[in-house]
C-alpha positions in Angstrom: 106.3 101.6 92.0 104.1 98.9 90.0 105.0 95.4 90.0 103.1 92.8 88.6 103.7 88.8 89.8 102.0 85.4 90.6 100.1 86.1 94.1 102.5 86.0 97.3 101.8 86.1 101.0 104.8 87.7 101.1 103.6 90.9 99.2 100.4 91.1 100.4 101.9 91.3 103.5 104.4 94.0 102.4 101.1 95.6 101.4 98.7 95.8 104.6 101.7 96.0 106.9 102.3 98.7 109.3 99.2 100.7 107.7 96.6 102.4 109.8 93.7 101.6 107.8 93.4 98.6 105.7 90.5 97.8 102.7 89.9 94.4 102.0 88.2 93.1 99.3 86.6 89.9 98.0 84.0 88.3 96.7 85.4 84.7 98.2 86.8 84.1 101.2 87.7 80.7 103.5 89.0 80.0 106.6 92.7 79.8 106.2 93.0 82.9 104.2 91.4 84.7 107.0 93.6 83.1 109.2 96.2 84.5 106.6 95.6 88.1 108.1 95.2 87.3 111.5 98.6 85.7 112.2 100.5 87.4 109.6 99.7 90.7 109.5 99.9 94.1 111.6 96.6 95.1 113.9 95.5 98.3 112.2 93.6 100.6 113.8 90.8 100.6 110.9 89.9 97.3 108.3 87.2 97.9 105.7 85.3 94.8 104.2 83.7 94.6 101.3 81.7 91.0 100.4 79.4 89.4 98.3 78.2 88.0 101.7 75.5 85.9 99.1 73.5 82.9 100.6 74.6 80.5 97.7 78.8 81.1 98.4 78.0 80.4 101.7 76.1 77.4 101.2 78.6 76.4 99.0 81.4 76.9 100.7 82.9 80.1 98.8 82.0 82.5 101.4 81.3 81.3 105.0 79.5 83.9 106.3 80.3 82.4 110.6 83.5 82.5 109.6 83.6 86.1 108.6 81.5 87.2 111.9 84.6 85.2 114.1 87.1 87.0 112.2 85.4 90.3 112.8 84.8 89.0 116.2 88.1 89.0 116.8 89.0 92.4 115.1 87.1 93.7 117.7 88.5 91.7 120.7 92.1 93.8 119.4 90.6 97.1 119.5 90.5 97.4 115.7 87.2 99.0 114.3 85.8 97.2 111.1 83.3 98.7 109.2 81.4 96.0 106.6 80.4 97.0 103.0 78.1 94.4 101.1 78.0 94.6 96.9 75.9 91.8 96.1 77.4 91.3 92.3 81.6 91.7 93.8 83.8 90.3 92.0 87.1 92.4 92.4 89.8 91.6 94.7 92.0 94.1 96.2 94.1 94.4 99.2 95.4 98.1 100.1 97.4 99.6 103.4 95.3 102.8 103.1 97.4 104.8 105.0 100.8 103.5 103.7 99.5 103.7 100.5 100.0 100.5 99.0 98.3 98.3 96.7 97.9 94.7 95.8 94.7 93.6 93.5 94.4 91.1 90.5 92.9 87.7 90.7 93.5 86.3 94.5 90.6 85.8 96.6 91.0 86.0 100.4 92.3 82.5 100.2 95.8 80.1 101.3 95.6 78.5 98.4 95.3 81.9 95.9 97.9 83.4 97.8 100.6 80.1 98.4 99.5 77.3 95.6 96.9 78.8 92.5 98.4 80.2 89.6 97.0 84.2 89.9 98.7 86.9 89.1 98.3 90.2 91.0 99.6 93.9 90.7 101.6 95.5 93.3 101.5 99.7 93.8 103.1 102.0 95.8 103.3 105.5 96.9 101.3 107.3 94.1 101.0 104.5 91.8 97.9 103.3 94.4 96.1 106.4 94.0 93.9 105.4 91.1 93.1 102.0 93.0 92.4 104.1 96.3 89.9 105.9 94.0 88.2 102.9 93.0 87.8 101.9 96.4 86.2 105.0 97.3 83.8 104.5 94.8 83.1 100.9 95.6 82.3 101.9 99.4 80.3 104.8 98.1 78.1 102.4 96.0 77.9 99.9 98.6 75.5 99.3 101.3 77.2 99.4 104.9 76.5 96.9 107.3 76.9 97.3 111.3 78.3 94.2 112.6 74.7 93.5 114.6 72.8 94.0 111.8 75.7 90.9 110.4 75.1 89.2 113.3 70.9 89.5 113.3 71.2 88.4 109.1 73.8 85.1 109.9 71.2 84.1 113.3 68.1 83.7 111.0 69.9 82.6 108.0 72.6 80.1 109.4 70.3 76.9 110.0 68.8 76.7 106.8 72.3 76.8 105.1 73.6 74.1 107.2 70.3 71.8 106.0 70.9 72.8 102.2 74.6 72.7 102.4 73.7 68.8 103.0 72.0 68.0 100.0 75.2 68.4 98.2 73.1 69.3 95.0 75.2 70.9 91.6 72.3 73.6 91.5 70.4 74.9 94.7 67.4 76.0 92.0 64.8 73.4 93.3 66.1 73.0 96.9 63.5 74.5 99.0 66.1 75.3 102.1 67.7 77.4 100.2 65.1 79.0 98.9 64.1 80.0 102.4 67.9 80.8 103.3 68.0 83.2 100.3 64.5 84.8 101.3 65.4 84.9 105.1 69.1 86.5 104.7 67.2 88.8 102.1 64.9 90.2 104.4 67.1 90.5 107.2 69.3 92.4 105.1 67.1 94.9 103.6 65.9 95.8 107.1 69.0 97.8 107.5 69.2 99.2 104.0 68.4 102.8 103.4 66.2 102.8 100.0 66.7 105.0 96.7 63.5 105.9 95.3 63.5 104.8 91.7 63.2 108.3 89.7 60.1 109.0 88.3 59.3 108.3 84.4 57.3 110.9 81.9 54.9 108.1 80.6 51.7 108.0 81.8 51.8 104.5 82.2 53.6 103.4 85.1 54.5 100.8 87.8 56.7 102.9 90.2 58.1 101.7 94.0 56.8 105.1 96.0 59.0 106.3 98.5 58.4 103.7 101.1 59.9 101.1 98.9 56.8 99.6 98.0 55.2 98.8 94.7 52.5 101.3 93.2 50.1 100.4 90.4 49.5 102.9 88.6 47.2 102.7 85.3 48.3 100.0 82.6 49.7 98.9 80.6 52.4 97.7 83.6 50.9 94.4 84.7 50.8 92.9 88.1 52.3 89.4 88.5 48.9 87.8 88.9 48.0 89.5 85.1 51.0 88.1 84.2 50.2 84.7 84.7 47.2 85.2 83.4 48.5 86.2 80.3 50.9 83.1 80.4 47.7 80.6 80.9 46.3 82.3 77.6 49.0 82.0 75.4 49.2 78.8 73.7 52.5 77.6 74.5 54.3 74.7 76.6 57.1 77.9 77.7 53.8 80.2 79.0 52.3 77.0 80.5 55.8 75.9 82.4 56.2 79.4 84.0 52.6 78.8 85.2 53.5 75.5 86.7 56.4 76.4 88.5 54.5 79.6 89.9 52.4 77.5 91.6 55.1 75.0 92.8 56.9 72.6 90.7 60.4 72.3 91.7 59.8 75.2 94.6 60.1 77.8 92.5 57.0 80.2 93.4 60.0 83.0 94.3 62.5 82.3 91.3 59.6 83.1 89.2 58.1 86.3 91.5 61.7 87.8 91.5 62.6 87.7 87.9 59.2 88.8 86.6 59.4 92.2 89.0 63.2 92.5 87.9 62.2 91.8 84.3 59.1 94.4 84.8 61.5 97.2 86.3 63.9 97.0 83.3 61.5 97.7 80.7 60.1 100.3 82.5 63.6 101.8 82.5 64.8 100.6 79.3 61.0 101.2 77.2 62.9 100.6 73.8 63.7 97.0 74.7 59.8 96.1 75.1 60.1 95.9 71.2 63.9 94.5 70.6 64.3 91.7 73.3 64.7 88.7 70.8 61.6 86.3 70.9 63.0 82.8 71.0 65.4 83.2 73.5 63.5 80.4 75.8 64.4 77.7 72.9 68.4 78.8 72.9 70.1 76.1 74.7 73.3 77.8 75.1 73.2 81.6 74.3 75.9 83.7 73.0 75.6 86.7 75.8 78.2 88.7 74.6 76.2 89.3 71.5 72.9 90.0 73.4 72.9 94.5 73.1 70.9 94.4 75.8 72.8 92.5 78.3 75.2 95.7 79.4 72.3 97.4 80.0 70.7 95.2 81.9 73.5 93.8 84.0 74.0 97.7 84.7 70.7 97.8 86.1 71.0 95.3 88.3 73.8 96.6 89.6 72.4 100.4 90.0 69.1 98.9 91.7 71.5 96.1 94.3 70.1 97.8 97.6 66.8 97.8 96.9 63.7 95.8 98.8 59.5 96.6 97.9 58.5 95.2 100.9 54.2 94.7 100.1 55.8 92.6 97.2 58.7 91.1 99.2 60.9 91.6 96.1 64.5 92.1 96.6 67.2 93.0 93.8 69.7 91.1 96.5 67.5 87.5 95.6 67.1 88.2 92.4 70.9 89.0 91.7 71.7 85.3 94.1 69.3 83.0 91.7 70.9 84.3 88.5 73.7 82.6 86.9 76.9 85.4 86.5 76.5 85.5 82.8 73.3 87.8 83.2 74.5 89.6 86.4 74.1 86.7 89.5 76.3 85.0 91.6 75.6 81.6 90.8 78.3 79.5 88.6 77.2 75.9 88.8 74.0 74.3 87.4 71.8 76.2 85.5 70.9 78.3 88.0 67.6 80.2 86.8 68.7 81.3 83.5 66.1 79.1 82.1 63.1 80.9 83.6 65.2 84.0 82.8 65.1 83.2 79.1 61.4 82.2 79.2 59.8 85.3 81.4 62.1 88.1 79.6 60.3 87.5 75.7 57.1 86.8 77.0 56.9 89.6 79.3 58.0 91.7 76.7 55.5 90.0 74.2 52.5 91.3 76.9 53.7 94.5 76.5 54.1 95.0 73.6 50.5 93.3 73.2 49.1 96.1 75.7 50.4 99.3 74.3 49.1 98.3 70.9 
């Protein structure tokens, strides 16, 4: 059976009821629509959670990341095993009684209000109608990186007192708060402790900058640059956009590891896309509002992103995971207020790929 309707407690309760092994999914999540599955539905034996479980939601009250550890908290205290799955770019929600083989997923996050007050609407399946969706969520916990409830724990501990100091400032954008900067870095490296790391495949070119097997970051010869040729390169170039990245490297507004994240991410897509060295347009850093959809390179690079989420190079503390939280969602991030760090986005990608290009000539 498929059924499609505006969200209702009722059916996502007809959903998750009486089955063995839950999945729930969501990039959002608050207090009462956790509350939601403790009081109204059936203890399974098995719940699996996938989150952004990203600094800035919790900070800004999209994802409250103590709330989530009492909830597991007390899925444990009722003898029901939750297993954790964190994909740092979520945005689906769906809700499935594994072993009852039912289905509900649209646009409801974990929420009261999505679920008794929003406008959302949502698709019920049943029986073999929810085996494509079952798929999916195979494949979403295959791609994701699994999280023991310590290791949540140990990444909330460090984390949690910086968040409560930026949640105060009560800023529109978190870009140039320095506590959250810290919380971002903190959660980051916490997280990636516990993270088993891909090995980026090797390239033909001779030419290469290449994470070895460790996770770290391997010069190898030019014409890849290091981040300190970089801005070098930017203090050369005769331009107020080279001379602002400079400046805000070495600390206006805080943004030393804005810049240091999106110059390695920016560095690592060339190397795996080579063709867009020569095609990224040039005067993207003096577009005030950029049409993204007609941007060819944007798929590809919101791809990678998503291919690399897991990763950490720990002698250049660069982590995909901060990278993905200071970005704006129109170029792969989490962020939907402010400007989030589009701008320096749209100032390091051209001139990156203008220092390339310069090189292998």
């Amino acid at each position: 059976m498929i059924k499609i309707e505006l969200a209702s407690e009722n059916t996502l309760r007809k959903a998750l009821d009486g089955s063995m092994s839950e999945f729930l999914c969501t990039p959002f999540f608050s207090r009462d629509g956790l509350r939601l599955v403790e009081q109204h539905l059936a203890k399974p034996s098995q719940v699996d959670i996938v989150l952004r479980a990203n600094i800035y939601d919790w900070v800004t009250g999209y994802g409250d990341l103590t709330e989530m550890r009492g909830f597991l908290e007390g899925l444990r205290e009722s003898n029901v095993v939750p297993s954790l799955f964190i994909v740092s770019n979520l945005h689906a929600k769906i809700y499935v009684g594994v072993t009852k083989k039912r289905a509900y997923f649209g646009s409801a996050n974990l929420s009261a209000a999505a679920f008794q007050s929003n406008v959302e609407i949502m698709t019920f399946t049943d029986g073999a109608d929810s085996d494509p969706i079952i798929e999916v969520v195979d494949q979403i916990k295959a791609n994701a990186l699994a999280v023991s409830f310590e290791n949540f724990n140990a990444m909330i501990d460090v984390t949690k007192d910086t968040v409560v100091r930026a949640a105060r400032t009560q800023k529109q954008s978190f870009e140039s708060d320095p506590d959250f900067d810290v919380a971002v870095q903190l959660f980051s490296t916490e997280l990636q402790k516990h993270v088993i790391r891909r090995k980026r495949a090797t390239k033909t070119s001779k030419s290469a900058v290449l994470p070895d097997e460790y996770g770290d970051y391997t010069p190898l010869p030019a014409p890849w640059p290091t981040i300190v040729e970089f801005l070098t390169y930017c203090g050369e170039v005769k331009s107020s956009v080279a001379r602002e990245i400079v400046d805000r490297f070495e600390g206006k507004n805080n943004l030393q590891g804005h810049i240091k994240h999106i110059f390695y991410g920016c560095l690592f897509f060339f190397f795996e896309h080579p063709s867009y060295i020569e095609s990224i347009p040039h005067d993207l850093a003096k577009r005030d509002h950029v049409n993204w959809a007609d941007e060819p390179w944007l798929a590809h690079w919101k791809s990678y992103l998503s291919r690399h989420k897991g990763e950490f190079y720990k002698n250049i503390a660069f982590s995909y995971h901060s990278l993905i939280t200071y970005l704006p969602a129109s170029l792969g991030g989490v962020q939907v207020t402010g400007g989030a760090s589009s701008g320096n986005f749209k100032k390091i990608l051209p001139l990156l790929a203008r220092m390339l290009r310069d090189r292998i000539k």
